[in-house]
C-alpha positions as CSV (number, residue, x, y, z in Angstrom):
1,X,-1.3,18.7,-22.4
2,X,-0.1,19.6,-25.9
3,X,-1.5,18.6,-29.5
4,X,0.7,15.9,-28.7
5,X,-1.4,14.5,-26.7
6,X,1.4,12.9,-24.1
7,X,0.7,12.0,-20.4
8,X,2.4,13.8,-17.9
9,X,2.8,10.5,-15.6
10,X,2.6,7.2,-15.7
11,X,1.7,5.2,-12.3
12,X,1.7,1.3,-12.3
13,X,-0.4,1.0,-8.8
14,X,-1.8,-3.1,-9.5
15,X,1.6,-4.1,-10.1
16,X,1.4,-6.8,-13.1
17,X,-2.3,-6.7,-12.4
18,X,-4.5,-5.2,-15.7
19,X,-7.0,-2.3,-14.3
20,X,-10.3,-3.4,-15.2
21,X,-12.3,-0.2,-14.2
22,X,-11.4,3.2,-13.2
23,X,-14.0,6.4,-11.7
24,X,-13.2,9.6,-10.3
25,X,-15.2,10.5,-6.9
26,X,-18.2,13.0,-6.8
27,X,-15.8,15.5,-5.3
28,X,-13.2,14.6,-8.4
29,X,-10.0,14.5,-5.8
30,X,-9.7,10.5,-5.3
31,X,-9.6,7.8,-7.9
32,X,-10.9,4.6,-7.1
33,X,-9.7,1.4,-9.1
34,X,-10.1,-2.2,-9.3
35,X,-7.8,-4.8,-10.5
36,X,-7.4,-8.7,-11.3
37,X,-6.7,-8.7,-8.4
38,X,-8.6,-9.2,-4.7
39,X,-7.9,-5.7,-3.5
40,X,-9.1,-2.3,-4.6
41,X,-7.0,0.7,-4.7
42,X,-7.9,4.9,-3.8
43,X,-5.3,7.3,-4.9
44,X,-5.5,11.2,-4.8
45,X,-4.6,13.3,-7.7
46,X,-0.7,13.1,-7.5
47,X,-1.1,9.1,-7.9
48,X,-0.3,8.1,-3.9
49,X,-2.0,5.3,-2.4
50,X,-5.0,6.6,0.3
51,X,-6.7,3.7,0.6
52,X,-6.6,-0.2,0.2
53,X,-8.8,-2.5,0.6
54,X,-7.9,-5.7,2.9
55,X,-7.5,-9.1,1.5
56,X,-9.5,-11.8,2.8
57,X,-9.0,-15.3,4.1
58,X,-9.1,-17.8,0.7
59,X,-9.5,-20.9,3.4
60,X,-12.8,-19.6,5.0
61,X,-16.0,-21.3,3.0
62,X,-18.4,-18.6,4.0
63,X,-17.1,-15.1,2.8
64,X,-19.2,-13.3,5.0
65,X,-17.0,-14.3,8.0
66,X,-13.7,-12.7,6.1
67,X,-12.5,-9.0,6.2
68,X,-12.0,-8.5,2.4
69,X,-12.3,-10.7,-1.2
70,X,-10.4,-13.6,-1.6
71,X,-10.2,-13.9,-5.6
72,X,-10.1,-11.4,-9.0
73,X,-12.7,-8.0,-9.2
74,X,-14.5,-7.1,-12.0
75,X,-16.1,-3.4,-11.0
76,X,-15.7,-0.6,-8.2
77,X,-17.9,2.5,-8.1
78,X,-18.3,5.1,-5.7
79,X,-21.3,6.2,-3.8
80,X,-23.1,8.9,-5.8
81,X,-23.6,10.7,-1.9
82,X,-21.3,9.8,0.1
83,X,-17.4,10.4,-1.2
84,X,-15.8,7.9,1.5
85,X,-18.0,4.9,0.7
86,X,-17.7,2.7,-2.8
87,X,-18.6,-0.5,-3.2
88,X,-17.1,-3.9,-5.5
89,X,-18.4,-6.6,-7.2
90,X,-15.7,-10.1,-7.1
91,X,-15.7,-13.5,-8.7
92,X,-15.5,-14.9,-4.8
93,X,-19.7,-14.0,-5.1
94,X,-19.7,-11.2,-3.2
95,X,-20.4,-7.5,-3.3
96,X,-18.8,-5.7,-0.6
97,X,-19.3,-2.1,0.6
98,X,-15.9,-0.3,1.8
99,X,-15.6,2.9,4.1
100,X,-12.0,4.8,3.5
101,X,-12.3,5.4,7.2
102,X,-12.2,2.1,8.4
103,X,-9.0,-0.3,7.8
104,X,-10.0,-3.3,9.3
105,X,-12.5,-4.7,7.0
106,X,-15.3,-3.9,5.1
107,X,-18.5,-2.5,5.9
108,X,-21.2,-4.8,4.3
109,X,-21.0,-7.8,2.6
110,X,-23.8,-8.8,-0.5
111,X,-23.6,-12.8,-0.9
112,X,-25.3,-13.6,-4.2
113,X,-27.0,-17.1,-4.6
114,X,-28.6,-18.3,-7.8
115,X,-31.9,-19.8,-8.0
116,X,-30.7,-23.5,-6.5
117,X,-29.2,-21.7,-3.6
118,X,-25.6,-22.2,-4.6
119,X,-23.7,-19.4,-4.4
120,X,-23.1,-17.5,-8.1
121,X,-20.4,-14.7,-9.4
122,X,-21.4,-11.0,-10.0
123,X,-20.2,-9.4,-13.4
124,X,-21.1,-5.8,-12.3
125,X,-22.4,-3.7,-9.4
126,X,-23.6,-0.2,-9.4
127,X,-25.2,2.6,-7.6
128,X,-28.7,4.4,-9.2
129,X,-28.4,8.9,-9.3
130,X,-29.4,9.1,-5.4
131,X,-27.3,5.6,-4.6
132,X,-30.4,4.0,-2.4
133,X,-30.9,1.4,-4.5
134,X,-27.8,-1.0,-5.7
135,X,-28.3,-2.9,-8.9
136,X,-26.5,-6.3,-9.6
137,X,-26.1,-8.9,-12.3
138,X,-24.5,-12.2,-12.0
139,X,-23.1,-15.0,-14.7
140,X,-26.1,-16.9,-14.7
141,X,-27.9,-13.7,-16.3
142,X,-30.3,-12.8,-13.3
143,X,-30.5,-8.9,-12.8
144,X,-31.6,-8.2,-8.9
145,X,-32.0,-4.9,-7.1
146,X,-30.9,-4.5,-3.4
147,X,-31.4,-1.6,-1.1
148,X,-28.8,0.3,-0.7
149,X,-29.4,0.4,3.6
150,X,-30.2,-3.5,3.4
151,X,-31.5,-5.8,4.0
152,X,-29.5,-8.0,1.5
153,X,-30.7,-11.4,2.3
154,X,-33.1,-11.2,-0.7
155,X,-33.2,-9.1,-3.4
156,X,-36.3,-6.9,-3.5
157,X,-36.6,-7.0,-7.1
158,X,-35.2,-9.4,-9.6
159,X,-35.1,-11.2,-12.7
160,X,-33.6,-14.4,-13.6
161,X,-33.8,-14.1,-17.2
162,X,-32.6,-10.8,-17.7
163,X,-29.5,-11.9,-19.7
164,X,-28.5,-15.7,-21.0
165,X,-27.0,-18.0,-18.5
166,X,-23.2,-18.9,-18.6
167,X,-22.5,-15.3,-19.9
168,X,-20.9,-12.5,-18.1
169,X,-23.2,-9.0,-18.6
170,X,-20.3,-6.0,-19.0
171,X,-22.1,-3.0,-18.0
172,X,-25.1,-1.4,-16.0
173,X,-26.3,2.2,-16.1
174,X,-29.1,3.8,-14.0
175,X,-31.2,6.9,-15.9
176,X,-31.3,9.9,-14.1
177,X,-34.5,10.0,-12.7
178,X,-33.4,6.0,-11.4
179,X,-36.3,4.6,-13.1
180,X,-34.5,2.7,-16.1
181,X,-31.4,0.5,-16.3
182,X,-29.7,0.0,-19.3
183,X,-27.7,-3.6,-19.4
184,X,-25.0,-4.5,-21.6
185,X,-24.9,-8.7,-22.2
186,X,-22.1,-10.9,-23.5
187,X,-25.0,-12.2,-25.2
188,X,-24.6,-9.8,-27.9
189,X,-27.6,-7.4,-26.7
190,X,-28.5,-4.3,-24.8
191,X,-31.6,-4.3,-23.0
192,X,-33.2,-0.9,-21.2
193,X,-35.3,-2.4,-17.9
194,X,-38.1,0.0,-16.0
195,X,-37.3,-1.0,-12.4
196,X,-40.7,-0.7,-11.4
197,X,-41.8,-3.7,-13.6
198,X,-38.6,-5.7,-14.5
199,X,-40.7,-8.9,-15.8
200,X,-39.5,-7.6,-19.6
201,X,-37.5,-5.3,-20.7
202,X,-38.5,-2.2,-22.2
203,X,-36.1,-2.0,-25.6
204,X,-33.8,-4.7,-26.4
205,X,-31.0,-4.4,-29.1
206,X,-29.4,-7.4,-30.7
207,X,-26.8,-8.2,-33.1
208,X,-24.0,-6.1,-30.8
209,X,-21.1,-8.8,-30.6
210,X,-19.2,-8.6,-27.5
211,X,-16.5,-10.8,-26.8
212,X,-14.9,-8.7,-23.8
213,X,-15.8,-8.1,-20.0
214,X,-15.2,-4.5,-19.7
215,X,-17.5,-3.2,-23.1
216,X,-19.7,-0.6,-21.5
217,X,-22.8,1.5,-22.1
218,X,-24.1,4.8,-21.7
219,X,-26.7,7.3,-22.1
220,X,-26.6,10.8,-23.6
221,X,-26.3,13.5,-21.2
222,X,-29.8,14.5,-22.6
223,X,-30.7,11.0,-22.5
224,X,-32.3,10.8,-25.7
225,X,-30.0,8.4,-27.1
226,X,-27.7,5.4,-25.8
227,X,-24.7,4.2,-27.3
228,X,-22.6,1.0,-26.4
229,X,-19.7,-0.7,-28.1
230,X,-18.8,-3.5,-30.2
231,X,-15.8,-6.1,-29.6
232,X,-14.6,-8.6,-32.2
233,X,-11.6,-11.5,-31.7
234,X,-10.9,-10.3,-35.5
235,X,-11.8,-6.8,-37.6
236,X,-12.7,-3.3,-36.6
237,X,-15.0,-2.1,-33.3
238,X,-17.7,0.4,-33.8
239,X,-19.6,3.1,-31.7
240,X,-23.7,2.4,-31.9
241,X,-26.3,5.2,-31.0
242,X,-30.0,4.6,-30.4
243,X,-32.8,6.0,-29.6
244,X,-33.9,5.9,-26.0
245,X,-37.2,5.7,-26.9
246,X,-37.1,3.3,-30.1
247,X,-34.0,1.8,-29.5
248,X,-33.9,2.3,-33.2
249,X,-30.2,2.8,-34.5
250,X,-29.6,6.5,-35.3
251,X,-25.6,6.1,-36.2
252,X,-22.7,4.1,-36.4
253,X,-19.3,4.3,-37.0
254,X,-15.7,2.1,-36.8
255,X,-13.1,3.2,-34.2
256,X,-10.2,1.2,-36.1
257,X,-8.6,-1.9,-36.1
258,X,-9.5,-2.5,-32.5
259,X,-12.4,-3.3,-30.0
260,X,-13.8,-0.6,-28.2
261,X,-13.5,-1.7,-24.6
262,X,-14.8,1.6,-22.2
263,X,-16.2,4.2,-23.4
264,X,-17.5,7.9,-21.3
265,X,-20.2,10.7,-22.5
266,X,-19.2,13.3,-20.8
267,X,-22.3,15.6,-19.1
268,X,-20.4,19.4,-19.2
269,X,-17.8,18.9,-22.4
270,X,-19.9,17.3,-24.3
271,X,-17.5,14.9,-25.7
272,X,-17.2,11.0,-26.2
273,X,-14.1,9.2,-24.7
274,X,-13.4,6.1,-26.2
275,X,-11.0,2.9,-25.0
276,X,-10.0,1.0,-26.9
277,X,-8.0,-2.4,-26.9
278,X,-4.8,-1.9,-28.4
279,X,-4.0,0.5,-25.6
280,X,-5.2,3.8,-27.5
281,X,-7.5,6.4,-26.5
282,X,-9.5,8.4,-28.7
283,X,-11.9,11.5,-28.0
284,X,-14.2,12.1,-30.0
285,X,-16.0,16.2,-30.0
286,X,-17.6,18.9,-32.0
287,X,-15.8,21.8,-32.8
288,X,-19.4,23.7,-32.3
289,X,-21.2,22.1,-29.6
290,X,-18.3,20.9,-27.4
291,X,-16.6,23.3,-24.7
292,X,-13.1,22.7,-23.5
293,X,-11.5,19.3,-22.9
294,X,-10.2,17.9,-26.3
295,X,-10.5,21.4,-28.0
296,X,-7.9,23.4,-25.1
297,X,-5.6,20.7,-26.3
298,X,-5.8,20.8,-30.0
299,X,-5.9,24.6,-30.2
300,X,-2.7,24.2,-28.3
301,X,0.2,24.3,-30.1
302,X,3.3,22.5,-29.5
303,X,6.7,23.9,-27.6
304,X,9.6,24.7,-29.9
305,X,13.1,23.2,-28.6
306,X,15.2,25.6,-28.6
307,X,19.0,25.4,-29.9
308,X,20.3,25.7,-26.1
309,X,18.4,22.8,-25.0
310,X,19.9,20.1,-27.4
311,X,23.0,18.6,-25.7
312,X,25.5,17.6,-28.4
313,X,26.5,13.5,-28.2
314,X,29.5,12.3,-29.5
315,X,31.6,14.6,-27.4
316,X,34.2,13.4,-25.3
317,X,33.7,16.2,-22.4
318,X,34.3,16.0,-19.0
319,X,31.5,16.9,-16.5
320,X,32.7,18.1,-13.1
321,X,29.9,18.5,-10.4
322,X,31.8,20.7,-7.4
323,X,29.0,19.3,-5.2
324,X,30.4,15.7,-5.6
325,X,33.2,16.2,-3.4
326,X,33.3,15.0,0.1
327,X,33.8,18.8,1.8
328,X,30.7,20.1,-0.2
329,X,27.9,17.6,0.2
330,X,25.5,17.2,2.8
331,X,24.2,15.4,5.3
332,X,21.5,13.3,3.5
333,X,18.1,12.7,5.4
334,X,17.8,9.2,7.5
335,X,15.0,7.5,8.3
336,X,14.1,6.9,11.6
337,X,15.1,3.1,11.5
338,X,18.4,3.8,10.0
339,X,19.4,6.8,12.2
340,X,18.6,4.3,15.3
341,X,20.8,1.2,13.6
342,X,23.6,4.2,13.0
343,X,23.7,5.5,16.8
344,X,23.5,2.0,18.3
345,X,27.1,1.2,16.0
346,X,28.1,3.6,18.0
347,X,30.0,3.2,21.4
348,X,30.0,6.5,23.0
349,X,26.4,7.1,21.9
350,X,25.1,4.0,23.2
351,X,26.7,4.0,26.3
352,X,28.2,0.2,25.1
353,X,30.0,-1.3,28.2
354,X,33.7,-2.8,27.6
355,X,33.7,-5.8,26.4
356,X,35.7,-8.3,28.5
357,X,39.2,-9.1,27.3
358,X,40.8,-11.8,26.3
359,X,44.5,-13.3,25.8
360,X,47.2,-12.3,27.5
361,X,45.7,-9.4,28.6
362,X,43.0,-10.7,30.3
363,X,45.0,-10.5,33.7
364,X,44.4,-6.7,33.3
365,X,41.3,-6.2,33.3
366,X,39.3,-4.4,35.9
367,X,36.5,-6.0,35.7
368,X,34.5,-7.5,39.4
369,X,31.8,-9.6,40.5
370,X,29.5,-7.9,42.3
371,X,30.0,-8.5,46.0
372,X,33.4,-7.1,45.3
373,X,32.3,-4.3,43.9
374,X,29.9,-3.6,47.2
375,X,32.6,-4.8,49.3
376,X,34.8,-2.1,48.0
377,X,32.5,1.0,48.4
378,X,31.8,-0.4,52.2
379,X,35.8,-0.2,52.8
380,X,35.9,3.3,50.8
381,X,32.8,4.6,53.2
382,X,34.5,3.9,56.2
383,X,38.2,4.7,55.8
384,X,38.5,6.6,52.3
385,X,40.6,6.4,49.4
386,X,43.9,5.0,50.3
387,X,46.9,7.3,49.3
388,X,48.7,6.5,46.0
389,X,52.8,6.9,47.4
390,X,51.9,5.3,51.0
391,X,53.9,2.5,51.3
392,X,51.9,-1.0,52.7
393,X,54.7,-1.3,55.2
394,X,54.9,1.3,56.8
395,X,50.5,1.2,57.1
396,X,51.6,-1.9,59.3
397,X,54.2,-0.8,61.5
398,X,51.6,1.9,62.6
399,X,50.1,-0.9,64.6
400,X,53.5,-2.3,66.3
401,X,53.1,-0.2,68.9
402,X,49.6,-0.8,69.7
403,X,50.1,-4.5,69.4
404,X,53.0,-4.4,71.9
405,X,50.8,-2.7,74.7
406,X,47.7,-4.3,74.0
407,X,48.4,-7.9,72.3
408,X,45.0,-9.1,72.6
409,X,44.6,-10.1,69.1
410,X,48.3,-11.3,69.0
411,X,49.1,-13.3,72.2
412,X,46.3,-16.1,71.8
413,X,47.8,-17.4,68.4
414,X,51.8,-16.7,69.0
415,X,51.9,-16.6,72.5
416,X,52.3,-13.8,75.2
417,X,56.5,-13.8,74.7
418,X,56.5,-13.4,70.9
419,X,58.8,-11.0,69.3
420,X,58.6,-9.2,66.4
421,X,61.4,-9.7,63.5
422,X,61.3,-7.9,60.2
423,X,64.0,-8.3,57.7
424,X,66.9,-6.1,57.6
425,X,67.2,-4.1,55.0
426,X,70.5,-4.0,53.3
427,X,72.6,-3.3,50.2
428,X,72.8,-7.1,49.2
429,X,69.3,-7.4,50.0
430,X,68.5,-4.2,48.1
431,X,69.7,-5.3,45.0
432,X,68.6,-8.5,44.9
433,X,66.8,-9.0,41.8
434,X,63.0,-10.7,41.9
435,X,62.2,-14.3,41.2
436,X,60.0,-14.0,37.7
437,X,57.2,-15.5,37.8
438,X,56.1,-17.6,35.5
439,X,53.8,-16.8,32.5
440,X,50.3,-17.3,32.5
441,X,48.7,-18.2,29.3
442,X,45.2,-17.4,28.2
443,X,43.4,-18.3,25.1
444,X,40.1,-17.0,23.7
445,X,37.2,-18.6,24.0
């Protein structure tokens, strides 16, 4: 990447679906990303699909019994220990936890109930630094804490109140040391919680309007200060920093005519990425305290075109590619299903039987039942192949002679004086010409 700042590839892996959250893994070779829709998506660094998550049965009314969610996601993060295992948060009320290694179905499922038992939508799920404790919030504002090995029957800590009912809270981030929780509400605040007493929250920030889903927040990579976002339907987002220990607000600053959607402190570069939502990234560094990233980019400079690589328009050239013609190209790569479709078309390679034939040629054909056929190799066993220019007459007047001496076979049907009498052969007779018989029509069937 140039000063230009240009993508080398573009992917479109949700189809028409919007991506609502994107995360690297701790090993940084696989991408995980969730969707609008029910299925989250793992692709290595080229952009191919590893792994997708299954979809689950929309007519079952508990979703514990199905292999997957059933409606829209709003988060997926991965497991801070474990690089096959992530887990996602769904409007269907469930969070579920996935293994790359298993297909079939999921590997835990987290129903969340509100406090009259019925069943109520997460907004965001996440993993604390050591990923054995999962936090959760849900539209009706309660903030609970599972473990991250079960059980997840009941929350073992929670809070109903965290964030006002009816509104969706954007964003959860665990401290390092996993003692604190910073929560960003659609209620217009940011609240930082101590997990080991959640009955009020530590620092609580108002006045931060967010009208979107996905506005996040983070902390420092010192941790000394937080920052989160603001989104407006109409006017200009701004960036917010406060202090972690004050929550009073150390600076602020507009990003443009946009809302500022997700947003990323990096630990090692030291530089802020910021989303925002007219489809425009912006990075935001120090040319004296940040290290790489946005600065490798600026610093480089942009390619010159040269002259050679212009192709003129407006010419009316012909291009000839020798490797066009028939004699020079070559024999393209077929899939398995196609190379199999392509030998069955053909006869000799299939070992296709004749078909049968029909019309006036049917007469010809030398086709048998099969008795005849086993009648025929019996009579070929026993006296062989008869000889092509032996003439059928003379086979019979072989046996006139025996039959005379012995008529034993002969005498019971014509009688003990019976003579023989052939035809004699003579020139008249010779060239007599054969009766034609008559034709014998066939039509197809």
């Amino acid at each position: 990447m140039d000063a230009r700042f240009q993508s080398f590839r573009t992917i479109q892996p949700m189809e028409n679906y919007h991506i609502r959250s994107i995360e690297y893994s701790i090993t940084g070779d696989m991408t995980l990303l969730s969707s609008g829709g029910p299925q989250a998506q793992v692709l290595d660094r080229e952009g191919s699909q590893i792994y997708e998550c299954r979809k689950g049965d929309q007519y079952i009314v508990d979703m514990g019994q199905t292999n997957g969610h059933v409606s829209a996601l709003h988060n997926a993060v991965w497991h801070t220990k474990d690089r096959n295992i992530f887990m996602t948060s769904s409007t269907d009320c469930t969070v579920r936890l996935w293994d790359i290694n298993v297909t079939k179905n999921q590997k835990t499922v987290i129903k969340m109930r509100g406090s009259n038992g019925k069943k109520v939508s997460p907004t965001h799920c996440v993993f604390n630094k050591d990923s054995s404790m999962i936090a959760v919030v849900t539209v009706d504002g309660a903030l609970s804490l599972f473990p991250s090995k079960g059980p997840f029957v009941r929350a073992r800590k929670q809070n109903r109140t965290a964030h006002a009912s009816g509104t969706e809270t954007s964003c959860l981030k665990f401290s390092t040391d996993g003692n604190r929780l910073l929560s960003r509400g659609a209620d217009d605040t940011m609240k930082l919680w101590d997990i080991r007493n959640m009955t009020k929250p530590l620092n609580v920030a108002t006045n931060l309007e967010n009208v979107f889903i996905g506005t996040d927040c983070w902390f420092s990579p010192d941790e000394k200060f937080v920052m989160t976002g603001t989104s407006v339907k109409r006017g200009s987002g701004e960036l917010v920093f406060f202090d972690t220990e004050t929550f009073a607000e150390v600076y602020r600053f507009s990003v443009g005519e946009s809302s500022v959607s997700k947003i990323l402190w990096h630990p090692k570069l030291n530089q802020i990425v910021v989303g925002c939502s007219n489809g425009i990234v912006k990075m935001y560094y120090s040319p004296h305290l940040s290290s790489r990233g946005a600065l490798l980019c600026a610093a480089k400079t942009r390619r010159r075109q040269a002259k050679n690589d212009e192709i003129p328009t407006g010419l009316n050239q012909q291009i000839l590619n020798p490797y066009s013609l028939p004699m020079f190209r070559e024999n393209r790569f077929l899939y398995a299903k196609r190379r199999k479709d392509k030998a069955r078309r053909d006869p000799v390679m299939s070992a296709a039987p004749d078909k049968p034939a029909y019309g006036l040629d049917a007469h010809k054909t030398k086709g048998c039942s099969m008795s005849a056929y086993v009648s025929k190799q019996l009579a070929l066993d026993v006296h062989g192949p008869p000889a092509e220019e032996e003439d059928p007459r003379e086979v019979l007047l072989k046996y006139a002679e025996i039959c005379e001496k012995d008529p034993y076979w002969i005498a019971p049907a014509y009688g003990p004086e019976t003579k023989t009498k052939f035809q004699e052969v003579t020139e008249e007779t010779l060239s007599e010409e054969p009766v034609p018989k008559k034709p014998m029509y066939f039509y197809n069937k």
